[in-house]
DOZAZA-456100 format. One line per field, with one value per residue (C-alpha): residue in one letter; x, z, y. Coordinates in Angstrom, 2 decimals. Each point is the difference from the previous one (the first is absolute). Layout:
N
residu <- c(A | ...)
X <- c(X | ...)
Z <- c(Z | ...)
Y <- c(Y | ...)
This chain:
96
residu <- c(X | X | X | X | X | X | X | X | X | X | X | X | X | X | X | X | X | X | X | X | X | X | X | X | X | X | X | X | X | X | X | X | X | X | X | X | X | X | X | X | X | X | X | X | X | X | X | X | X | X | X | X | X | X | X | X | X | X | X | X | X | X | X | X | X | X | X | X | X | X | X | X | X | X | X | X | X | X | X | X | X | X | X | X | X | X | X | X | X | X | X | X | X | X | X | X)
X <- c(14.00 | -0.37 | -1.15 | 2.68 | -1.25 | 0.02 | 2.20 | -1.03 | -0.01 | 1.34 | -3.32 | -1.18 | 2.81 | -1.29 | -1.96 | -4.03 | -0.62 | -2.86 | -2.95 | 1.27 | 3.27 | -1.00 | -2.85 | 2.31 | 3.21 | -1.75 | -2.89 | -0.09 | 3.61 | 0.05 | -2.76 | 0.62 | -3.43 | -0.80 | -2.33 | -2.56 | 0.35 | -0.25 | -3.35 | -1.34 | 0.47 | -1.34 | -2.73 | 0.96 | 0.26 | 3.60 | 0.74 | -0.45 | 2.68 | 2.20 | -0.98 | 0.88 | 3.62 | 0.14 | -1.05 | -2.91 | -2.32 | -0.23 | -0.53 | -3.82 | -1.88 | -1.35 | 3.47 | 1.42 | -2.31 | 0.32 | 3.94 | 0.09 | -1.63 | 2.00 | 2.85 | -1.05 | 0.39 | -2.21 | -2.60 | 1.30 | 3.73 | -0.16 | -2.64 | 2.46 | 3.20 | -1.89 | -0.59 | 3.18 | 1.73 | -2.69 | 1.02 | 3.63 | -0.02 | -2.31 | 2.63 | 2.63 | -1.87 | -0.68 | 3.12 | 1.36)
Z <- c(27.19 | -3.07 | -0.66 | -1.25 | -3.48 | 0.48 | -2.02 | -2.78 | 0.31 | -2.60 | -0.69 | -0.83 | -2.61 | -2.39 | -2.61 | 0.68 | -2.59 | -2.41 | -0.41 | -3.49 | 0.87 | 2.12 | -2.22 | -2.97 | 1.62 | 2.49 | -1.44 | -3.71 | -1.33 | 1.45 | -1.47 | -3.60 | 0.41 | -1.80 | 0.68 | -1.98 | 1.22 | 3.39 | -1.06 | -1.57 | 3.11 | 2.71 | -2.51 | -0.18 | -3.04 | -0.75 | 0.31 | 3.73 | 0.13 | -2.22 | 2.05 | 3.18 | -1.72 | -0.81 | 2.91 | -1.10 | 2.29 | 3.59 | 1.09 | 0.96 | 2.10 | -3.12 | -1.71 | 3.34 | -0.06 | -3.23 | 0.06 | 3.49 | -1.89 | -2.89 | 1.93 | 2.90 | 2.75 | 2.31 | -1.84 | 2.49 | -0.81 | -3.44 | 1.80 | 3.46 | -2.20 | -1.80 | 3.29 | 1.87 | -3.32 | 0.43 | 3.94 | -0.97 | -2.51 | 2.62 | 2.33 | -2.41 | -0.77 | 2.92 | 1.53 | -2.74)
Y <- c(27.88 | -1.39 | -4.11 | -2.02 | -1.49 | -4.51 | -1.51 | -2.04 | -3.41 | -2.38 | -1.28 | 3.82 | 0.21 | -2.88 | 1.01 | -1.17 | -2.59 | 0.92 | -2.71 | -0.21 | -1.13 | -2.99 | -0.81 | -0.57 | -0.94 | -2.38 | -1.57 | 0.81 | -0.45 | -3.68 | -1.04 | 1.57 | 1.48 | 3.70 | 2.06 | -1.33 | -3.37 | 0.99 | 1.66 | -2.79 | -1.93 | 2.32 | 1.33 | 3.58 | 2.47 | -0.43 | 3.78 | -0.63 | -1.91 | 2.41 | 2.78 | -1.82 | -0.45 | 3.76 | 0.94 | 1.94 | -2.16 | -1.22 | -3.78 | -0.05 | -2.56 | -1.47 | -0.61 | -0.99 | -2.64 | -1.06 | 0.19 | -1.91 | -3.02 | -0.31 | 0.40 | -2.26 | 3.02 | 1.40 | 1.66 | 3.03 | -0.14 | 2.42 | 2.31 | 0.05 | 0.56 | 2.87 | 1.50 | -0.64 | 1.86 | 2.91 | 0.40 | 0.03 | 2.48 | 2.25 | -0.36 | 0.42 | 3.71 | 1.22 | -0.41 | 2.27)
């Protein structure tokens, strides 16, 4: 007898937002900041920031630190995010 497959939930149907996304949308955009600006402020090169956007990098402790004060967050919140999108898109896989 064969398993019957669970239904997806609506939640499983949105799309996982990228770090990029929230970054920009949520914390950059409203304060008119670019990418170098933002680097200047949390004293990173600013292709750390431009790779974050691209999503050629991963949040690290260090930037989730640095990002957490600038933004006045926990310094855990960009690190957490990072990881709650990485879980996601594990489930998202393996249930494929």
């Amino acid at each position: 007898m064969a398993e019957d497959k669970p239904k997806e939930s609506v939640i499983d149907m949105i799309p996982t937002p990228k770090i990029s996304e929230i970054l920009k949308e949520e914390y950059m955009m409203p304060l008119n900041l670019s990418a170098y600006e933002l680097a200047k402020k949390i004293n990173v090169p600013t292709s750390r920031i431009q790779d974050l956007l691209h999503d050629r990098r991963k949040v690290t402790v260090d930037t989730s630190v640095r990002l957490g004060k600038v933004f006045g967050v926990s310094s855990k919140y960009f690190l957490n995010l990072q990881n709650d999108i990485d879980l996601r898109d594990a489930e998202m896989k393996k249930a494929d």
